[in-house]
Structure formats: C-alpha cells, structure tokens
N, C-alpha and C positions, 0 to 999 in steps of 0.2 A: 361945022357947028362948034361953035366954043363951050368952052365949059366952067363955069364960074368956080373960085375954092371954095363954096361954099356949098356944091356939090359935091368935092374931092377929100374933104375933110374937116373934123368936128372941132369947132374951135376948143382954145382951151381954156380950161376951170382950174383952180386950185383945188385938190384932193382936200377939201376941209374936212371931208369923214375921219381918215387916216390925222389927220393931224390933231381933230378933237382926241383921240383916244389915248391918250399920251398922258393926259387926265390920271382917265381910269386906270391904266397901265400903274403909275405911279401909286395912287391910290390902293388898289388890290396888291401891288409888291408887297407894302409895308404891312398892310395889315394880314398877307400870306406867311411874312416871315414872323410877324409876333406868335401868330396862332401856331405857327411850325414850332419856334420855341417854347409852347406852352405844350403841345405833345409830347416835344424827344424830355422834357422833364417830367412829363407821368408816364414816357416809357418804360415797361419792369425791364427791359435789356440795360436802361442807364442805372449803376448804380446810385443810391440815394446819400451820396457824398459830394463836400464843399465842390470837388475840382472838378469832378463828374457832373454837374451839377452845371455847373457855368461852362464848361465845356457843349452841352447841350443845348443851354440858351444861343452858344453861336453858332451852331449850326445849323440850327432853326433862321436866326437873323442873317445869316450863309444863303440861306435857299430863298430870302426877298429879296438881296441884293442882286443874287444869280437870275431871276426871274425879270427884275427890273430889266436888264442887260439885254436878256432873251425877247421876252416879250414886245417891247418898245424896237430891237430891231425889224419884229416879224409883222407887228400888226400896228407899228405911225412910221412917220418920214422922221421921227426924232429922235434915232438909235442912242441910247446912253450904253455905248461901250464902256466907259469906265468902271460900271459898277461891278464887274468883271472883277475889278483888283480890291474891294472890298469883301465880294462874296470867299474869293480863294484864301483873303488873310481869314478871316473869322473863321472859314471851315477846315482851314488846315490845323489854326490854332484848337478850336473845339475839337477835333478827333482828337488832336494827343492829347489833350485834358482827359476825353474820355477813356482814351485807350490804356493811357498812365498817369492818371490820377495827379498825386501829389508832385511823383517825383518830376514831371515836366512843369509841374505850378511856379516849383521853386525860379526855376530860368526862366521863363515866361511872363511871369511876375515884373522884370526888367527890363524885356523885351519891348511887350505889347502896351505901355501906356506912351512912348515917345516917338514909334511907330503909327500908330493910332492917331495922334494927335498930326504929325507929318501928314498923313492919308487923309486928315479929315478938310486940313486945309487945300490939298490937292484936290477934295471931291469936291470943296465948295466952288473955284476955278472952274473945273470942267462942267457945273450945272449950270452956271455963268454962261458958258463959251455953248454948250450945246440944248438947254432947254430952252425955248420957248415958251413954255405955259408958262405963264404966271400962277396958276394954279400950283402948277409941278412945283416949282419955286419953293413958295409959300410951303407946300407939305415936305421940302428936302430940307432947307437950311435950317430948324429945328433939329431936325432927325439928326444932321450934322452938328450941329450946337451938342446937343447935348453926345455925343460921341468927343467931340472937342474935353467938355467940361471933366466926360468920365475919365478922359486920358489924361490929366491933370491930375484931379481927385485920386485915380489910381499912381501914378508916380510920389506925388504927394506921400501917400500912405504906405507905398515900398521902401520910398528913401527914409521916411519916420518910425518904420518899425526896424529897419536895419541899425538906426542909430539908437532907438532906444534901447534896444538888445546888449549894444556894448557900453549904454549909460545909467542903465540900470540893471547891473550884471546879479542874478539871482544868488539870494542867499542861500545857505545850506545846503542840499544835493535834491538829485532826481532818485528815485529807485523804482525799479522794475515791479509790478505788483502782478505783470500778466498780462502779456500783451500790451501795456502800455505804463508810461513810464509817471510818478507825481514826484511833486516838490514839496520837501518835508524841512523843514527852517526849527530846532530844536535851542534854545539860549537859559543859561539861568542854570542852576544846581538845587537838589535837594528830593526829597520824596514828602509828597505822592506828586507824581507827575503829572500836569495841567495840559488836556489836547482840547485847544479851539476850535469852534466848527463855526467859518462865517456862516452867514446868511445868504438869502436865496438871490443868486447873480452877482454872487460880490465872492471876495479873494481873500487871502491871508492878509492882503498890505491895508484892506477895510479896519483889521484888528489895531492898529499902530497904535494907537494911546494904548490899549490895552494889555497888548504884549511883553512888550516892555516892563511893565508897571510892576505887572505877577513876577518875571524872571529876577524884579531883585527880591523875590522870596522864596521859589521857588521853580524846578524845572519846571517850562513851558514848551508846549512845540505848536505850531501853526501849520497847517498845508494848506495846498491848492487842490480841488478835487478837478477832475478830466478836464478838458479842455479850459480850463480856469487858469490865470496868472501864467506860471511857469510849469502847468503840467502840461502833460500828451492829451490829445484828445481822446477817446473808449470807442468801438466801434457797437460795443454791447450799451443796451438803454440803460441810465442811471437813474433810477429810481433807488428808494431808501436801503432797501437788501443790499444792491450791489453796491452802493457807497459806504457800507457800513462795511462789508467785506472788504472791500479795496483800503478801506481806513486798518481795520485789521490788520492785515497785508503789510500794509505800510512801515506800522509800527514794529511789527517784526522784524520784519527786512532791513529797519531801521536801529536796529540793537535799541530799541526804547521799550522797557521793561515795566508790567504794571507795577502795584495800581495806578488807574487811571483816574483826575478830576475832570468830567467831559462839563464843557461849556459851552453849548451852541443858542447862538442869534438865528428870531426868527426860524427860516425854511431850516438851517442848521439844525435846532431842535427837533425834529422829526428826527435827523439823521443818527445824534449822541441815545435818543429813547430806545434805536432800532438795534442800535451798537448795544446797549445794555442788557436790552432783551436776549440776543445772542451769545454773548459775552459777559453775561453778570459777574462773574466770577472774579473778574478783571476791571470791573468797576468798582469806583469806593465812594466815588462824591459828584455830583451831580449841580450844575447853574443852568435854566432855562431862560432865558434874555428873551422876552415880550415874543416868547416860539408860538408857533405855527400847532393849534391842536391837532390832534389825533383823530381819525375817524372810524366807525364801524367797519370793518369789511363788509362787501355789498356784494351782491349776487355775481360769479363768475364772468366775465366780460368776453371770457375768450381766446383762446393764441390770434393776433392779427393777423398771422402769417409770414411770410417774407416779403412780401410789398409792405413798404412802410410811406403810407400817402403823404401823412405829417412830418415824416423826414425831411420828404421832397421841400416842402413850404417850407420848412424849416430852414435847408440848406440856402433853397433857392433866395430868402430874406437874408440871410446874414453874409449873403454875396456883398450886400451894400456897405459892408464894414468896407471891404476891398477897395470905396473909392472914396474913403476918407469922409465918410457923411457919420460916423456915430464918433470919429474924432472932435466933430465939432461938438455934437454937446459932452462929450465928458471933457471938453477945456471947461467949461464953467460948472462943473459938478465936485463936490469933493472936496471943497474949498476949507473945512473946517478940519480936518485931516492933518497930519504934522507933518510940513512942506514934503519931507521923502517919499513918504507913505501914498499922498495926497499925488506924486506926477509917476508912481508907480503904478497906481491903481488908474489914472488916465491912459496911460501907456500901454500897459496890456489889456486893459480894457475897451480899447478900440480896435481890438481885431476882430478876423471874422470868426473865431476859433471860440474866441471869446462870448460873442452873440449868440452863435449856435449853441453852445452848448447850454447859455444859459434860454435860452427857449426852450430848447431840450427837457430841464430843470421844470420849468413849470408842467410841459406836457405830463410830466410824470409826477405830477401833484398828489392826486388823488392816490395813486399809488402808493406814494411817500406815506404818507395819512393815514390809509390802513394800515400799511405795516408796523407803523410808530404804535396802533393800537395794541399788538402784540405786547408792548411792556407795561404791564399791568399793577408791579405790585415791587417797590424799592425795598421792603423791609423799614428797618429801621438809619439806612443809610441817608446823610446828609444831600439834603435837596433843598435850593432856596428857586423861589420862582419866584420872577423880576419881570415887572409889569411897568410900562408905559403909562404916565400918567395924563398922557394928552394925545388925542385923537383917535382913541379908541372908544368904542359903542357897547353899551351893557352887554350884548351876547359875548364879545371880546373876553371883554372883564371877568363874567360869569366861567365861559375856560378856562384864563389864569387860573382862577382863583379853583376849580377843579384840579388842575395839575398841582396843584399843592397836596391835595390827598394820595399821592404815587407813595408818599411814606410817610411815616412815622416819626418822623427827622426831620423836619422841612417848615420851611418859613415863606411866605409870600410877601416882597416888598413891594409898593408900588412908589415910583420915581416922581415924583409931583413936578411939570413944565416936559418932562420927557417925552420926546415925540419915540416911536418903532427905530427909529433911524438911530436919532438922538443918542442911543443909551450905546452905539457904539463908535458912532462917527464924533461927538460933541464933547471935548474934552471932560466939560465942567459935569456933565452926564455918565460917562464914561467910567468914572471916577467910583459910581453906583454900582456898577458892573467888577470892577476891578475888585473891590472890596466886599462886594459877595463872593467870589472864585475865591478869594483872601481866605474869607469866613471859613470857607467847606474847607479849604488845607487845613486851617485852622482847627476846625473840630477834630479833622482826622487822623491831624499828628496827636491829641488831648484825651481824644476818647469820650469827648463828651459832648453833651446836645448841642444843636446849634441855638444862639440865642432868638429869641422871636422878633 
C-alpha cells in the first residue's frame, strides 16, 4: 500500500504569528525604556544632580534597547541583535554618570556625542538590513533621528562652551564662600561702595551699561550668584537667606569693606532687602529697580525632607541645555546689551548649570518673598524706588509705590516708556537706573536728603 506525503507530513505555512509580533516587540521596547527612565530619575538611590540625572535617563533607555535585542530574538524570526550595542553604550555611560557624577561628565561630555552619532548611523543600516516591519521601521528611524540630532546638538554645545570659556575669559576672581566657589568683578574707586544684584535668571554681564557708568564715580562690584555666569553651582537651596549670606561671605573674603549702596533688579531686590535686614549695620543706601515685592510669611510648609522631587524636574529639564537647544534662543536675545556684555550673557547663559539653577531661583520664589518681608523699616537711610513705567498693572504699581515707605529718605521714580527689562538691558533706560545709584552715593557722601 502506498502512502501519499500527504499522509507523512504537514505542509508548510509561514509562521506569520512569530513574525507579526516584531510589531509589538518593538513597540513595548521603546515605550519600556522611557517608563524605565522616568523611574531611575524618581529613584531616592539616584541622586537629584545634573550628571546623576542624565546618567539615569540612560539607563532607563539601556534597559528598551536591551529588551528590543532580547525579546525580538525569543519571541519573532526578526532578532534585532544589534540593539545590543546601543543598550551596553547608554548603560555603561549612565552608571559612571551615576556612580561619579560630575567628575566622569567632564570626559564624557567628548566622548559620547561623536560616538552616538557614528552608532546612530550604524543602527539605521542594521534596521535596514534586518527589519521587516514597516511598522518597526517607521517607530526606529525617528527614535534614531532624533539620537542623530542629540549627537550633534550635544557636540555642538561642548565644542562652544569650550571656546567660549577661553573667549570670554572671566573678570575679577572666584572665591570660596563654603563649599562652593562665586565670581566677584569689583572696578571704579571711592566710598560708599555700590554691590549690584542682577535680576531673576540673569548674571553680572545683564548689568553692562550699568556698571560701568557708576565706576567712573564710584567703587562698584557685580557678582554671579550659584550656578550663574562664572560661579559654582550650591548643592544647598538658594533661596533669599542663603543668597544673602553667600553675598555676605563674599564680600568679605573679598577685602571689599562696607558701607554698602545695595541695588537690585527685579528678583535681585528681594535678595539686597534680605541682605539689609541681616546686615543693617553694613548698609547705607538702598536702589530697588522695578523689584520683586515682599510677602507675608504664611503658615509653616514644612522640612521636605531629603527627596527633593523638584530637583529631579529641575535637573532632568535643564539636561536640554546640554544639546544646544537654549543656545538657540539666547543668539537672538540680548540684542540691546553692549556687544561684550550682550555674547557674555549668551554664552554662559546657554548652559545647563545656568538653567538649573535659574529654575531653581523661581522654585524658591515664595521663599525669597517672605524673607524679604523681614526688612521692615530703613530709618532714615537713602532709598529710591524705580518703577517701570510700561507694562506694569495697578496692583504692580500699588507695591512700588509701598516700598517707598521702608524710609524716611526715599523717593519713587517712575521711568515713562520703561519696560521691567528695559530699565536694565536698554541703554537709553538704563541711564534711569545709573543716576539713581548716582543719587543715593550722592546723598551719602553730603549727608543730606535725597531730592524727590
């Protein structure tokens, strides 16, 4: 009797179940490895630091890659071996981010954006050569694009902050205040001695018409607070107390001997009230530049703890300095600034040292604002308060015009066309500013009122 093959064995089908799933495979990688990096950066073991920080994010995006690799070999006919060499760069890089922080950022920093970019065009090749889905496709070469883009963006912004460093070589000195280190820029002769306090997100080089202007009448000094310009960044929160301290600090360490004319812009002005409060004794004269009022202190909030969730966001947002995306808008910001001043304040203003901290700055707003309320009562000592006369709203106005009652001594100008910004970025504005600081030396070398 014979036996037909059709008795002896089962024809054959293409395994379309195993080759659908190559899909899904692909699909769950990518979105396993964002969810992974969006844990190890609320993990309390990562610390809530820049390098720590983005060292986490890749180990997170480490464990989709690895998965892709895994998975796709065990469960379609479409193994993506390659993503092997993706998962091991990103999680070898992330551990020594996390393991040493800064001091591996600094190398790394060089490393990984020419590297990355090499790797992205090799994965694009190998999805070529070994995917099938058009699905898969379609969700890798983005993924890839924009790893492409970072690796550029990131070089980009290593090689431009290397060069700006030796083409905008820092004035004045660093000193130590305690743990970390600020940049204190002192020019001009005479007493009483004028310390500027930029505004909120902004540096000593924001001051540049300014500066200048007061030193041919008198000593002037401008710093950078924590992570600002050419300081260190503070591992302690900056809110108005410890900025006030740290200024403190400064000045000493800095043989710069009172009296002091405190003149702060804006968020600044919280900081020179809090400085007064503390240190009366050591202040003579007072300019508030369209500042930031004061607020009640409000019911106890609490120690946070040592998890600091807002760090995390914090850190993890100003990662994006790192690949050259806030260079782009500070090229067209600043524009009014006097050329040196103006590619000073682009330059260190596009790092990530610089973001953070100024996010940092706000979170500690409210802070700021009560503490500022502490200073209560100037005497008879010279105070002029310098108001914006454009684009500000009656409640606005209504506090200027309160901070004028801190003394006895005090005049409130208001700038007519002045924007917030204006009265220190805007030369022809500027100008308003300069010659109130003027004013208060003025009265306090004279001994007499300021005029209204």
């Amino acid at each position: 009797m014979s036996i037909t093959p059709a008795a002896t064995e089962r024809p054959f089908r293409p395994d379309t179940g195993r080759k659908g799933r190559i899909g899904l495979v692909v699909t769950g990688s990518l979105i396993a490895g964002l969810v992974a990096a969006l844990l190890f950066v609320a993990a309390p073991f990562v610390p809530a630091k820049d390098s720590e920080i983005v060292g986490a994010v890749l180990c997170g995006f480490a464990l989709g890659w690895a998965l892709l690799a895994g998975l796709s070999q065990r469960f379609t006919d479409q193994p993506q071996r390659w993503a092997v060499v993706p998962a091991l760069f990103m999680g070898i890089s992330g551990l020594l981010l996390v393991v040493f922080g800064s001091a591996v950022d600094d190398v790394l920093k060089w490393v990984w954006p020419p590297v990355l970019l090499v790797l992205a065009i090799w994965m694009t090749v190998c999805v070529h050569r070994d995917l099938r889905s058009r699905g898969g496709r379609w969700l890798l070469y983005p993924v890839i694009g924009i790893l492409a883009l970072a690796s550029i963006g990131g070089g980009y912004e290593t090689v431009r902050e290397a060069t700006d460093a030796k083409t905008y070589a820092m004035p004045g000195q660093l000193i130590d205040v305690g743990g970390h280190s600020l940049h204190l820029n002192c020019t001009g002769s005479g007493s009483p001695t004028v310390v500027l306090e930029p505004g909120g997100g902004e540096m000593s080089s924001n001051l540049g018409w300014i500066t200048p202007a007061v030193a041919g009448t008198t000593r002037v000094c401008v710093y950078d607070r924590a992570g600002r310009g050419w300081s260190e960044p503070a591992d302690t929160p900056q809110d108005g107390t410890q900025i006030a301290t740290d200024l403190h600090t400064l000045l000493h360490r800095g043989n710069v001997p009172g009296p002091y004319v405190l003149a702060g812009h804006s968020f600044g002005g919280l900081y020179v009230r809090t400085f007064a409060a503390r240190y009366p004794d050591e202040v003579a004269g007072m300019v508030l530049v369209d500042s930031t009022a004061a607020n009640s202190p409000s019911a106890s909030r609490g120690d946070p703890g040592p998890y600091d969730p807002v760090g995390r966001v914090s850190a993890l947002v100003s990662a994006s300095a790192r690949l050259g995306l806030v260079r782009l808008y500070n090229q067209i910001s600043f524009g009014s600034l006097p050329p040196r001043s103006r590619d000073e304040v682009r330059a260190t203003g596009a790092t990530a040292s610089n973001l953070r901290s100024t996010i940092d700055e706000y979170v500690q707003a409210n802070a700021s604002m009560e503490q500022a309320a502490s200073f209560k009562d100037f005497a008879g000592k010279p105070l002029i308060v310098l108001t914006a006369g454009s684009g500000n709203d009656a409640a606005w106005q209504a506090k200027q015009k309160n901070m004028a009652t801190l003394s006895t001594n005090s005049a409130q100008r208001v700038v007519d066309g002045a924007t917030h910004e204006a009265l220190v970025g805007e030369e022809q504005h500027a100008v308003a500013t300069t010659r109130a600081i003027l004013d208060v030396v003025s009265a306090i070398r004279s001994s007499e009122p300021l005029s209204k």
